[in-house]
Kinemage of the C-alpha trace (Angstrom):
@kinemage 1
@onewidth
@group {chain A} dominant
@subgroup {mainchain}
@vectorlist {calphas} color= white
{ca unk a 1} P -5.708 -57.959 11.821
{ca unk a 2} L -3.263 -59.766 9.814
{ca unk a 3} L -0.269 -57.504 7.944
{ca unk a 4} L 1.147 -59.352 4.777
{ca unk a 5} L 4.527 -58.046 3.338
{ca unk a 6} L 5.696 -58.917 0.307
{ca unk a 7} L 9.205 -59.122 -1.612
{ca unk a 8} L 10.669 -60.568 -4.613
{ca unk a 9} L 9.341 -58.580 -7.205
{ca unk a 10} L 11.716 -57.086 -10.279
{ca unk a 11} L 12.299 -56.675 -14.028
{ca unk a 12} L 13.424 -60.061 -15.823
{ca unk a 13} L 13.465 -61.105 -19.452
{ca unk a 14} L 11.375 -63.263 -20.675
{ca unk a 15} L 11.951 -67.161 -19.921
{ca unk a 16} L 12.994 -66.175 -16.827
{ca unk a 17} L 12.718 -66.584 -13.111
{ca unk a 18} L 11.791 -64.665 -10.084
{ca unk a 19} L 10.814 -66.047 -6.681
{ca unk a 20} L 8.097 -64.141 -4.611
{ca unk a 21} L 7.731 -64.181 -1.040
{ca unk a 22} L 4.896 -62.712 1.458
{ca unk a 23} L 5.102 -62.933 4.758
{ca unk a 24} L 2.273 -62.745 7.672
{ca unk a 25} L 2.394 -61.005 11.237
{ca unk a 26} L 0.730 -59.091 13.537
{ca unk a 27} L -2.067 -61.697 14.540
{ca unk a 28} L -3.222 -64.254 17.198
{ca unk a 29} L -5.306 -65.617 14.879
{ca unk a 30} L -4.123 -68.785 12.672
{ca unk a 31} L -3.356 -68.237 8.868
{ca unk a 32} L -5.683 -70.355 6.798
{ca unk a 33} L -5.837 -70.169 3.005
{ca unk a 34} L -3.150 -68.221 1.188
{ca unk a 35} L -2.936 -67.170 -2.331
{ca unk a 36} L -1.357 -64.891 -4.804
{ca unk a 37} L -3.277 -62.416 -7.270
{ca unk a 38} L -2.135 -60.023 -9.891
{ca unk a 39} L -3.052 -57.052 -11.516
{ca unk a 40} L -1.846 -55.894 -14.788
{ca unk a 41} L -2.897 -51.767 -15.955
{ca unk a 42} L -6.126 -51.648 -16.966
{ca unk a 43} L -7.600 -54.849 -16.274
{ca unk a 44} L -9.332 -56.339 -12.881
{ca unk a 45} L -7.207 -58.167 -10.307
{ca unk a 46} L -7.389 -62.077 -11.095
{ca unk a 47} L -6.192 -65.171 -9.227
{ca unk a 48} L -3.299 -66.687 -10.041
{ca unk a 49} L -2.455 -69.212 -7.359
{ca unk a 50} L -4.032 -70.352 -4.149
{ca unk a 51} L -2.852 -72.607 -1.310
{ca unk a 52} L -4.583 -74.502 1.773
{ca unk a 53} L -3.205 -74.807 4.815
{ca unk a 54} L -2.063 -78.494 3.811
{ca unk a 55} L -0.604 -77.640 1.039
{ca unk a 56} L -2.919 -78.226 -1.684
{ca unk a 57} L -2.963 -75.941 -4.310
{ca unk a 58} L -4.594 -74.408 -6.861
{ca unk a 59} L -3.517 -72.707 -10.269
{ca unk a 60} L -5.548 -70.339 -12.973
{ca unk a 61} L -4.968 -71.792 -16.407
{ca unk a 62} L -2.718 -69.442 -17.197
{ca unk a 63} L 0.397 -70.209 -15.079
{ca unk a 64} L -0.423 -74.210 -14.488
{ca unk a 65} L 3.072 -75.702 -15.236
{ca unk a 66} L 4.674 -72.592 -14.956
{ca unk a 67} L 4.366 -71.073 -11.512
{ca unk a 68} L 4.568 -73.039 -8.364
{ca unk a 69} L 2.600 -71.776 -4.642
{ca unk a 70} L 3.958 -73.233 -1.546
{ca unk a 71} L 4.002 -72.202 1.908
{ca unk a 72} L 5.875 -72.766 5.098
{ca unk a 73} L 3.307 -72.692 8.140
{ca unk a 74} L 5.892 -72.135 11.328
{ca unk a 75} L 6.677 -68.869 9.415
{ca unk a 76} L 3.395 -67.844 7.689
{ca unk a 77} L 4.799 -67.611 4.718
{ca unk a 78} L 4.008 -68.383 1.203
{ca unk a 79} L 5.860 -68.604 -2.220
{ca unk a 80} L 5.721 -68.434 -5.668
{ca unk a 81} L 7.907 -69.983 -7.449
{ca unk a 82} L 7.885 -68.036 -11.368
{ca unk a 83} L 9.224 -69.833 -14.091
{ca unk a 84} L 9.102 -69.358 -18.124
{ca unk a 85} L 7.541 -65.775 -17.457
{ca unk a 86} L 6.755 -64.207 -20.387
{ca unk a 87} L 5.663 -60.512 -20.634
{ca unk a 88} L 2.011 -60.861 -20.134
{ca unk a 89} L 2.528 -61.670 -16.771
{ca unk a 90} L 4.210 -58.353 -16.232
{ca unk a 91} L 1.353 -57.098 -12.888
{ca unk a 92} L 1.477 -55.888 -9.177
{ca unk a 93} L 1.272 -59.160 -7.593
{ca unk a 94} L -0.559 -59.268 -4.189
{ca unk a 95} L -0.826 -61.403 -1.801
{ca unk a 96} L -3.768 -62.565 0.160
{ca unk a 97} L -4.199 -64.416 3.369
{ca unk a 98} L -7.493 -65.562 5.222
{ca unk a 99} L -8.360 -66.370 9.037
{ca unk a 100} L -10.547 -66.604 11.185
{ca unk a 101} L -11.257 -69.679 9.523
{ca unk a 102} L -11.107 -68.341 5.628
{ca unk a 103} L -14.200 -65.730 7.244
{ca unk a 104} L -11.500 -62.627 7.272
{ca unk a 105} L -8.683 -61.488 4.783
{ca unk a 106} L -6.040 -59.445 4.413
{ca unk a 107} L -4.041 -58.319 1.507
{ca unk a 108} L -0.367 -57.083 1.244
{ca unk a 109} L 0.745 -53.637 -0.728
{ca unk a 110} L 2.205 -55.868 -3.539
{ca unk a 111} L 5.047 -56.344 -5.521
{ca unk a 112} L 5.691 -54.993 -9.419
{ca unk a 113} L 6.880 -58.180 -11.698
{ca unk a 114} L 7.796 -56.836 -15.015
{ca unk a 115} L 8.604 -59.407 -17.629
{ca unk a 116} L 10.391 -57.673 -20.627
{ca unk a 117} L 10.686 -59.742 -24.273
């Protein structure tokens, strides 16, 4: 079992910044794939950014140019790097992280971004 914690969440105004972090314990397995999700009130959790284990990444439509995923493997932990938010990307942001080669997943409690205008 892998346990995710995340930090970094807050309140910012709009066209600003905010850093997330999650970071992975509690296993003997390797990390593989990480990625970030969100979930605003009232509407499904959706994908925002994912990450391989060498660093490529992917981005939903929404947030390409504007967010940036990156992870640091000695310390299985991954980033996201939030720029230009605006409010509708005001969710609980969770993180995800897969092993047991991208066959098992765990996700972490999440972290409230609220983006006011």
């Amino acid at each position: 079992q892998v346990q995710l914690v995340e930090s970094g969440g807050a309140l910012v105004q709009a066209w600003g910044s905010l850093r997330l972090s999650c970071a992975a314990s509690g296993s003997r397995f390797c990390i593989n794939a990480m990625g970030w999700y969100r979930q605003a009130p009232g509407k499904q959790r959706e994908l925002v950014a994912t990450i391989t284990t060498g660093g490529s990444p992917n981005y939903a439509d929404s947030v390409k140019g504007r967010f940036t995923i990156s992870r640091d493997n000695a310390k299985n932990t991954v980033y996201l790097q939030m720029n230009n938010l605006k409010p509708e990307d005001t969710a609980v942001y969770y993180c995800k992280a897969n092993y047991l080669g991208n066959l098992q997943f765990s996700w972490g409690q999440g972290t409230q971004v609220t983006v006011s205008s």
